[in-house]
N, C-alpha and C positions, 0 to 999 in steps of 0.2 A: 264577722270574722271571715279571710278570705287565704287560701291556702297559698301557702308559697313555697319555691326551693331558692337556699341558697349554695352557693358552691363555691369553698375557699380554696385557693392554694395559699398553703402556709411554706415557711422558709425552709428549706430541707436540710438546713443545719442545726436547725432545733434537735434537740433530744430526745430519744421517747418521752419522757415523763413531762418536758415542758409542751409536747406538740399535744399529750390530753390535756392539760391545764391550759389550755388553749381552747378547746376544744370544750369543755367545761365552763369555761369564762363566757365563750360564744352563746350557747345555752341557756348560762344565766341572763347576761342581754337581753337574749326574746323571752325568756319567762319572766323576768323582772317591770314587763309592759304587759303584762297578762295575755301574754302570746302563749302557747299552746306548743312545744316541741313533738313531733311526730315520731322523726324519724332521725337519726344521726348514721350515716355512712361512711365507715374509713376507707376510701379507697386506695389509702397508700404513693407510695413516691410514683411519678409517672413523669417521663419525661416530657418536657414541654417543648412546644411548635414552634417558639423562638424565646432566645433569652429575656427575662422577664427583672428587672434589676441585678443582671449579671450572675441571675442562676438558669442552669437550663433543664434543671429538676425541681419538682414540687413536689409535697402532699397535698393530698385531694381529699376535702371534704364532706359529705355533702347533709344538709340540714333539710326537711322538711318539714314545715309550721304551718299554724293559721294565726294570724295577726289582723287587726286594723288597720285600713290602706294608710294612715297616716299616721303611723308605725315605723314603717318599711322607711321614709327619708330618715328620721333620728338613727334605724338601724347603719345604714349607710353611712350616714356621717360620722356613727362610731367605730364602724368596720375599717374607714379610712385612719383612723387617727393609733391601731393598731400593727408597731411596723413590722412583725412576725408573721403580716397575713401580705404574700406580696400582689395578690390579684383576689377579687371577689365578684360574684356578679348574683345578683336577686331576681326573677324571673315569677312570674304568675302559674302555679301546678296547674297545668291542662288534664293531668294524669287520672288514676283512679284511686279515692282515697281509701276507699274501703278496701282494696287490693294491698294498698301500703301496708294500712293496717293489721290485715290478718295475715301479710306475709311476716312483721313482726311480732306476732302472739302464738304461731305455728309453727312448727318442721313441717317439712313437706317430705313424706318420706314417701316412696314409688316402689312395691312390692315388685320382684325379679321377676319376669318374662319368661312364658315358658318357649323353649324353643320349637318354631313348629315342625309338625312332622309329616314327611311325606310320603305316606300312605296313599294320596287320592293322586297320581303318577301314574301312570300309567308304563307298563315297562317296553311293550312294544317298537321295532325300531320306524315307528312312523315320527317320531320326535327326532330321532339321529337321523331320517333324512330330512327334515325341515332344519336342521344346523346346518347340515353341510349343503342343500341349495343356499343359504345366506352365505355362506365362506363363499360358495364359487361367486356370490352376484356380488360380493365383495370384492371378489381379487378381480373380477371383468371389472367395475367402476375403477379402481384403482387400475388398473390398466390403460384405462381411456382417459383417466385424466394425467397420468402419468405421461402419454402421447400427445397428449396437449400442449401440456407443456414444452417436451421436448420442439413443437411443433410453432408455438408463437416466441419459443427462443432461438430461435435460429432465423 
């Protein structure tokens, strides 16, 4: 068995409830070959890059499996004979499966940052004059290329 992603755009005038029933039907497909459904991703309407039988919006789906390489043609020939799906394309997962996987079994939740504190600053004004020599070597370059300018336009 050998991982794959599919990725449909279906008709953007389907209705919610017929674009999951779509979306369920597809599913059944690859599980129905004793293919293996991973991962299912809505990625919702998205406009497309050129009209596509005279829509220039889809939904975006995307499927990741492991199937049989000689799977993947009978999926194909079904995907075409489906007129609610107006583009599809099937592609070999380069990705990382175990990544898929435990991004669908987990939350990733990221405890709050504390803000740091500066304490180890020093308050002296040997830091305000290390600013203000960079302003001045700032307004001198700007100066010079400002004269430059003015210099190769004329």
């Amino acid at each position: 068995m050998h991982p794959y992603e599919l990725i449909l755009i279906i008709n953007p005038e389907l209705d919610e409830s017929e674009t999951n029933e779509l979306i369920k039907r597809v599913k059944g497909i690859i599980e129905s070959s004793e293919g293996q459904v991973l991962k299912v991703d809505e990625w919702g309407m998205k406009r497309l890059a050129y009209p596509i039988k005279r829509h220039t919006d889809g939904n975006y789906v995307l499927y990741v499996f492991e199937s049989s390489s000689g799977f993947i043609h009978s999926l194909n020939n079904s995907l075409q004979l489906i007129e609610s799906i107006i583009r599809h394309m099937i592609v070999r997962f380069e990705g990382d499966l175990d990544e898929i996987l435990s991004s669908e079994e987990e939350v990733v939740t990221t405890p709050p940052q504390e803000e740091e504190s500066e304490e180890g600053t020093p308050d002296d004004g040997s830091e305000d004059g290390e600013e203000s020599t960079s302003e001045t070597d700032d307004s001198e370059n700007g100066d010079e290329n400002h004269s430059d300018v003015n210099e190769t336009s004329d």
